[in-house]
C-alpha positions as a Markdown table, in Angstrom:
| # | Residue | x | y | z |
|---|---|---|---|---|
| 1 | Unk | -9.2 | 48.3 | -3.3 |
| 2 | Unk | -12.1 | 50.4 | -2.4 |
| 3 | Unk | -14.6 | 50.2 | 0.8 |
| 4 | Unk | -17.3 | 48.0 | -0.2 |
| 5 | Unk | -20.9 | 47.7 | 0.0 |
| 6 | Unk | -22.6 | 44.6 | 0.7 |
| 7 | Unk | -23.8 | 43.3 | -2.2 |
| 8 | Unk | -24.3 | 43.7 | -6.2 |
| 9 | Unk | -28.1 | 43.9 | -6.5 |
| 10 | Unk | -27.4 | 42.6 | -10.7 |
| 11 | Unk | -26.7 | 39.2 | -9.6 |
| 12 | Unk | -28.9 | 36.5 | -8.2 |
| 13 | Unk | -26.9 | 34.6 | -5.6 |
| 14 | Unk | -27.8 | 30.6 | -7.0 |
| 15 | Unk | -27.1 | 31.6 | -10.5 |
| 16 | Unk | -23.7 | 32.9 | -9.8 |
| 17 | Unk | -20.1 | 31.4 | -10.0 |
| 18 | Unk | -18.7 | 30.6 | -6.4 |
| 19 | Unk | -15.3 | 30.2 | -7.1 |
| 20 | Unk | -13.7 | 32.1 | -10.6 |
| 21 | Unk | -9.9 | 32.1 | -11.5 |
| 22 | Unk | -8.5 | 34.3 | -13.8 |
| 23 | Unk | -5.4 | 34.5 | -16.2 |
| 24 | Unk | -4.9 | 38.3 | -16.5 |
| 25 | Unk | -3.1 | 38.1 | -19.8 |
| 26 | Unk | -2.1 | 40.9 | -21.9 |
| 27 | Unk | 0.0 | 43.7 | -19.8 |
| 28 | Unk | 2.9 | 44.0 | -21.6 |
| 29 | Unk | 1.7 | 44.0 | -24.8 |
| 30 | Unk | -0.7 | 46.5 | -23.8 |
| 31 | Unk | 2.0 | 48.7 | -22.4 |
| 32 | Unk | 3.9 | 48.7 | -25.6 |
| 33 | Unk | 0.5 | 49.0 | -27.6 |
| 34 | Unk | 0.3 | 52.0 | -25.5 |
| 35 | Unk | 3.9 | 53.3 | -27.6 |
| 36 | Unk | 5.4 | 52.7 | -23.9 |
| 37 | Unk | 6.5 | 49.4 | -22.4 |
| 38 | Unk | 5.7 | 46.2 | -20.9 |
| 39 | Unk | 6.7 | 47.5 | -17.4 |
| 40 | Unk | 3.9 | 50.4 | -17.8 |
| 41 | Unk | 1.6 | 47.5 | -18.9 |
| 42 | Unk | 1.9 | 45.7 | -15.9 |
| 43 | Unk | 2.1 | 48.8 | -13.4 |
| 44 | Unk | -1.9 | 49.3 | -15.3 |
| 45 | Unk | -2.7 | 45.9 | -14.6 |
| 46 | Unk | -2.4 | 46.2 | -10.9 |
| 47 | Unk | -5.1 | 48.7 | -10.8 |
| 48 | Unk | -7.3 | 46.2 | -12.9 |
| 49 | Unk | -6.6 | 43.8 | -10.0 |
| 50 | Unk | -8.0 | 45.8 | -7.1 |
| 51 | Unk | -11.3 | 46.5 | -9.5 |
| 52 | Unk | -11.7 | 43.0 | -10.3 |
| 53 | Unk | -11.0 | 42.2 | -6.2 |
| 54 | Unk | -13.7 | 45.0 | -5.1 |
| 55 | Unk | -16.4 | 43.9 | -7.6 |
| 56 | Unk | -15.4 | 40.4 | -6.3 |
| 57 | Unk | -16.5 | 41.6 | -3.2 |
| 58 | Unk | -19.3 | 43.3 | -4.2 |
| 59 | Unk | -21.1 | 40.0 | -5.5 |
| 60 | Unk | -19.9 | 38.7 | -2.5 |
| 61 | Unk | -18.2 | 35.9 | -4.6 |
| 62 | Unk | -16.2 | 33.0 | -2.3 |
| 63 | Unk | -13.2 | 32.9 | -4.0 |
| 64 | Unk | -10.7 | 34.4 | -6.5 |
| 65 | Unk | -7.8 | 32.8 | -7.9 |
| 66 | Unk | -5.5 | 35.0 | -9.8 |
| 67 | Unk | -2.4 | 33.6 | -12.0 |
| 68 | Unk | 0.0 | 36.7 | -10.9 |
| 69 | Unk | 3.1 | 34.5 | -12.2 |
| 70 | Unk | 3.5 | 30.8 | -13.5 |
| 71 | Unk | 6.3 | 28.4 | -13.4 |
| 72 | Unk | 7.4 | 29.3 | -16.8 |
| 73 | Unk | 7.3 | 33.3 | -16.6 |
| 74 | Unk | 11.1 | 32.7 | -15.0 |
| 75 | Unk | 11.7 | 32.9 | -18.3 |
| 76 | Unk | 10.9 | 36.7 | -18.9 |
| 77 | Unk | 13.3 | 39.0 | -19.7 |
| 78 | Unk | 15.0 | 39.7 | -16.0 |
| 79 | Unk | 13.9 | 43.4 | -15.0 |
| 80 | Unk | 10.6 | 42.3 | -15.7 |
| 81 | Unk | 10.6 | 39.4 | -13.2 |
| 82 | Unk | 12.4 | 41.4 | -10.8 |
| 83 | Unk | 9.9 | 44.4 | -11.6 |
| 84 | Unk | 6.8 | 41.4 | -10.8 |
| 85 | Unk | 8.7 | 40.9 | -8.1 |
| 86 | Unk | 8.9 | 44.1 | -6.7 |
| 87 | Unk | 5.1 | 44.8 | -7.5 |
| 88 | Unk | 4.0 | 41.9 | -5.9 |
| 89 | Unk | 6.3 | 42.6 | -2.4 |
| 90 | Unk | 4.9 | 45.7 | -2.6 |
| 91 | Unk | 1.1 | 44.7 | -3.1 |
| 92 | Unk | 1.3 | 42.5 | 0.0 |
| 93 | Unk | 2.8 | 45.4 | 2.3 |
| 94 | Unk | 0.1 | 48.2 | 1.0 |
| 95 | Unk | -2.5 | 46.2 | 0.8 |
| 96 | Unk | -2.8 | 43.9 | 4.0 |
| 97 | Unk | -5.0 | 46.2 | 6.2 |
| 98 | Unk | -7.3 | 47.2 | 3.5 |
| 99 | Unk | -7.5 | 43.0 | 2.8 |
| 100 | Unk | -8.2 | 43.0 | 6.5 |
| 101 | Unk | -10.9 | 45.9 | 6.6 |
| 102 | Unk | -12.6 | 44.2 | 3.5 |
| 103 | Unk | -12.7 | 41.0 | 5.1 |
| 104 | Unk | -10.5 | 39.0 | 2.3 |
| 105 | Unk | -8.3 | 36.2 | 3.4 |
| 106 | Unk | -4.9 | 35.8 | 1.3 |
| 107 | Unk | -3.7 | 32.5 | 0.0 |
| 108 | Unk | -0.6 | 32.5 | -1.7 |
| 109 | Unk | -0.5 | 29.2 | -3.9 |
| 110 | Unk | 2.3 | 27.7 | -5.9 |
| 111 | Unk | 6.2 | 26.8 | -5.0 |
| 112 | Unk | 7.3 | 29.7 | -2.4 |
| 113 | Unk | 10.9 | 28.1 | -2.4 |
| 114 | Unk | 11.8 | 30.1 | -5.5 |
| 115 | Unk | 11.0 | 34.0 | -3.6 |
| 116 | Unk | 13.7 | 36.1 | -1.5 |
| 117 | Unk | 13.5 | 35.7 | 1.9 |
| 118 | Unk | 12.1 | 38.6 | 2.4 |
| 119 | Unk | 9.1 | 37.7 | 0.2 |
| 120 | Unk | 8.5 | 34.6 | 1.7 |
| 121 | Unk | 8.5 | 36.4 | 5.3 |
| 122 | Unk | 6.0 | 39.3 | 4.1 |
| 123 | Unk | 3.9 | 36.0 | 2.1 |
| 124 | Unk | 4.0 | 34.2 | 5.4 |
| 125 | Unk | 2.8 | 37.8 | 7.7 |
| 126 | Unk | -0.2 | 38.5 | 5.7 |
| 127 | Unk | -1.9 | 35.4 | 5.0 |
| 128 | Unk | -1.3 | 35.2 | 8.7 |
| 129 | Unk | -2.8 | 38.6 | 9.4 |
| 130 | Unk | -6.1 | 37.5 | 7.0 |
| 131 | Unk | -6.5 | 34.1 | 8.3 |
| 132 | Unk | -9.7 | 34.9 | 9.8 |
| 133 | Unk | -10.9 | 37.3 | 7.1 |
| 134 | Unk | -14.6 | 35.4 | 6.0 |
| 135 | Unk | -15.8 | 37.7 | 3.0 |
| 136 | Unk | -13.7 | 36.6 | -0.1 |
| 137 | Unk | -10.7 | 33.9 | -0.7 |
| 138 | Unk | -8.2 | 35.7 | -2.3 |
| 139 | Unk | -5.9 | 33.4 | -3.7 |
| 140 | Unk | -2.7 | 34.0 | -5.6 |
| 141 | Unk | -0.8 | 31.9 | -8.1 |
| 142 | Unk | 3.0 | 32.9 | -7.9 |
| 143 | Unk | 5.4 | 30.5 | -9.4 |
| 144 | Unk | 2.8 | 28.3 | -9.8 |
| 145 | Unk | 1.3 | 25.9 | -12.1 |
| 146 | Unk | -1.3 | 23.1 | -12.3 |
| 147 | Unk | 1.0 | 20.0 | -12.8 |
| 148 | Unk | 3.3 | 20.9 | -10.3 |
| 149 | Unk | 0.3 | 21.2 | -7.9 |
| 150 | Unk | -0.7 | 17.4 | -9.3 |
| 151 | Unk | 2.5 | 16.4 | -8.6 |
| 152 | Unk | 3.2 | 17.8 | -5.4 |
| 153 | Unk | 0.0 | 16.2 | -4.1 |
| 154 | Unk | 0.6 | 13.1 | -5.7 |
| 155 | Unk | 3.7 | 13.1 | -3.7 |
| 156 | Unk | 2.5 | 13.7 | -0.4 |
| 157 | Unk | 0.0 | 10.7 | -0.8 |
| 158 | Unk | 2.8 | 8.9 | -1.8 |
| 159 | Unk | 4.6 | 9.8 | 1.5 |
| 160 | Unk | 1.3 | 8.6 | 3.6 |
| 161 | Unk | 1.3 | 5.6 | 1.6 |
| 162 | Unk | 4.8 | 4.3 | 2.4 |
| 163 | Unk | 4.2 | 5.7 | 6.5 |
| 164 | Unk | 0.9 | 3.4 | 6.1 |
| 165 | Unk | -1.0 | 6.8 | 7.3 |
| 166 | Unk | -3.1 | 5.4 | 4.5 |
| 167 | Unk | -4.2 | 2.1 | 2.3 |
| 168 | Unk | -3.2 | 2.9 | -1.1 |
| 169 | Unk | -5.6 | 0.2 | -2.6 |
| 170 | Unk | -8.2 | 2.3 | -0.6 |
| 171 | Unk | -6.9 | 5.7 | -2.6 |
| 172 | Unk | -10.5 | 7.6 | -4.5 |
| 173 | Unk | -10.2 | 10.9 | -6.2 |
| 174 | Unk | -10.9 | 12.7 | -2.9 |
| 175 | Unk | -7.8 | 11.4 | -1.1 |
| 176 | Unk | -6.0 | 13.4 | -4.3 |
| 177 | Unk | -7.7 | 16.3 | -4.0 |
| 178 | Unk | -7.5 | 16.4 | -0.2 |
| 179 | Unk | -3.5 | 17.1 | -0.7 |
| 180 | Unk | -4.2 | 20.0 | -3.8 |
| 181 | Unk | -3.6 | 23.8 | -3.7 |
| 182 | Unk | -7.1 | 25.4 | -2.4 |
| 183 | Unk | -8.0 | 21.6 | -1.5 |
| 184 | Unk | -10.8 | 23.6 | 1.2 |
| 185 | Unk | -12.1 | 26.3 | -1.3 |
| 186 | Unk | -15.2 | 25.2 | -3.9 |
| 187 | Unk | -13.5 | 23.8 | -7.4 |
| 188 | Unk | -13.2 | 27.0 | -10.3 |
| 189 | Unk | -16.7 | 27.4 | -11.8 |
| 190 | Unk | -15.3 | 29.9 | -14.2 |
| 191 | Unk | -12.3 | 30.6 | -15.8 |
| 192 | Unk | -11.5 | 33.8 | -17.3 |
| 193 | Unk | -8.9 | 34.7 | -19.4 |
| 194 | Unk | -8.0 | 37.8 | -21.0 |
| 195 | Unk | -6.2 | 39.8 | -24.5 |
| 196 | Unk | -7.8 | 37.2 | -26.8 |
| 197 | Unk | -5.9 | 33.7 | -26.4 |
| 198 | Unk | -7.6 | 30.5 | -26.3 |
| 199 | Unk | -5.7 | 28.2 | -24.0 |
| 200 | Unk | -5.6 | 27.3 | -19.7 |
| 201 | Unk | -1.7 | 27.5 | -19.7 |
| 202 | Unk | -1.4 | 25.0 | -17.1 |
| 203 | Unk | -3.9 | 27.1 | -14.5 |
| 204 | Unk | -5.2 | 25.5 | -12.1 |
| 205 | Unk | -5.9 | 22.0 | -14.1 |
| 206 | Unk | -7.3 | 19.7 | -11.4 |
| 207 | Unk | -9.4 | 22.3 | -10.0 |
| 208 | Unk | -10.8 | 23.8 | -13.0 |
| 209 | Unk | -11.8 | 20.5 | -14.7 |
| 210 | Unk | -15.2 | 21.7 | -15.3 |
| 211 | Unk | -15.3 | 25.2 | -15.3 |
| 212 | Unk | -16.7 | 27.0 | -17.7 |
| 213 | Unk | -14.1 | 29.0 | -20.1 |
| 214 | Unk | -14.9 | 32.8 | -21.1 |
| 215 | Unk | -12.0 | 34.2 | -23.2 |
| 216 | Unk | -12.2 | 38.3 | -23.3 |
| 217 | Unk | -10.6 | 40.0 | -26.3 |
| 218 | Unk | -9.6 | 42.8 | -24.2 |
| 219 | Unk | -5.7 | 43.3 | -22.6 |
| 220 | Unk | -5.8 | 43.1 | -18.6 |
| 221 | Unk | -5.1 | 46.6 | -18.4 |
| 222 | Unk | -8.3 | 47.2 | -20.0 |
| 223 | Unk | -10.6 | 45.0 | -18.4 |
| 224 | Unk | -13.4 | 46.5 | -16.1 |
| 225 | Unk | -15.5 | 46.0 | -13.3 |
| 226 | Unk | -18.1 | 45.8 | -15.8 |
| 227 | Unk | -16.2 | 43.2 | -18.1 |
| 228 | Unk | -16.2 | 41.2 | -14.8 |
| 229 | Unk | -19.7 | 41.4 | -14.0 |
| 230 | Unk | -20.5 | 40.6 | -18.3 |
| 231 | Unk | -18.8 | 37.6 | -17.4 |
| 232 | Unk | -20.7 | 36.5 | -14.2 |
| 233 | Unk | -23.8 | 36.9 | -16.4 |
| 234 | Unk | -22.7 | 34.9 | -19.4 |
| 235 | Unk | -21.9 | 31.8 | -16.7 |
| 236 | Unk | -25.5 | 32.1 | -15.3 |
| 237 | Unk | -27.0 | 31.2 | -19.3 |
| 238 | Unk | -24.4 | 28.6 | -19.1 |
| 239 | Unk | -26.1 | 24.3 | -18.6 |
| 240 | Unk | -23.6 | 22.8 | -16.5 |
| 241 | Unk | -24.2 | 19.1 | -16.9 |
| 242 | Unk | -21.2 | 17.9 | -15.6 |
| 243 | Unk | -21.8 | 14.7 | -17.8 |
| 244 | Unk | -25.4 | 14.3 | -17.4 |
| 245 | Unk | -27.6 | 15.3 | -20.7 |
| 246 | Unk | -29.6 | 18.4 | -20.6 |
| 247 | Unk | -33.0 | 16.8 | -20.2 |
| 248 | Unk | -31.8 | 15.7 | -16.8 |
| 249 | Unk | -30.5 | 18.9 | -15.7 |
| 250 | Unk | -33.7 | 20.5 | -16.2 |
| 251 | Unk | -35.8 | 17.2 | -14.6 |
């Protein structure tokens, strides 16, 4: 993460995502595409993380939502989820002042229960450190994944409904939302998702239900600041009708 100017003079502020979330697919099988191995893949992928933060802040986008580690990726051989592990620890102790100087508040989203103390405590000391930070929302998705945040927040209205904190017949789609990861941030305009697959993988479902989709051919190692900004100015030709017809978008 690099000092940052102000703004990207490419972009025109109204035509441009608020909020994008990405699935940085593709490390591993870069690194062994590379004749080395997943663990190189993912050590490269790091770097395209801080060039995909700093051009984030160079558009001065709102917020970031990066899928760092699912629910399922438990399931991963287990020196690479103790190397993720690791990198991620890591990231957060290096990279908390520069978050600071850059004006990026951290969000860690997704079921902390799961980390070593240790990472919870470190989690827990920077998002506390960047609590103030207005530039960008950086938000991380560690052990995360979309139903589990559906059903968490479906739980905790449950909760209010049985301590009468609320009148379940009066429940909307609001009250729902209200109790969802990133429940304060603007809902995903675009999703990106990287090394050619064609699926959401359980990302970020509630808040992403009508973002626009841009899959990228290219492995997250690969993936520039100018990949990023290609894909800001594909969502600006984008109609978003968000079930209106496109005679009354442009009316």
């Amino acid at each position: 993460m690099s000092d940052l100017p102000n703004s990207h003079s490419s972009f025109v502020k109204e035509a441009q995502p608020k909020h994008i979330a990405v699935i940085m697919d593709g490390n591993g099988r870069w690194g062994i595409e590379q004749k080395n191995s997943r663990i190189h893949g993912l050590k490269a992928g790091f770097e395209t993380v801080k060039k995909v933060i700093t051009a984030s802040r160079k558009v001065e986008l709102d917020s970031l939502t990066l899928f760092a580690f699912s629910t399922e990726n438990w399931s991963r051989p287990q020196k690479e989820v103790d190397f993720i592990m690791k990198l991620l620890l890591k990231a957060l102790e290096k990279e908390s002042a520069k978050m600071m100087s850059n004006d990026i508040k951290l969000t860690v989203i997704g079921d902390k229960s799961r980390f070593s103390r240790v990472m919870q405590k470190k989690i827990q000391e920077v998002e506390e450190l960047t609590q103030h930070c207005k530039g960008l929302n950086l938000n991380l998705a560690i052990n995360y994944g979309g139903r589990w945040d559906i059903l968490e927040a479906a739980k905790q209205l449950a909760r209010d409904a049985l301590e009468n904190k609320i009148d379940i017949a009066g429940v909307e789609e609001n009250d729902l939302n209200a109790r969802m990861s990133l429940a304060e941030q603007a809902p995903v305009d675009l999703m990106i998702r990287t090394s050619g697959e064609y699926r959401i993988s359980n990302f970020v479902l509630w808040q992403a239900a009508y973002a626009e989709l841009y899959f990228s051919d290219l492995c997250w190692p690969e993936f520039s600041e100018q990949d990023f900004y290609a894909a800001i100015e594909w969502f600006s030709t984008r109609q978003r009708r968000f079930g209106l017809t496109g005679e009354q978008i442009v009316s």
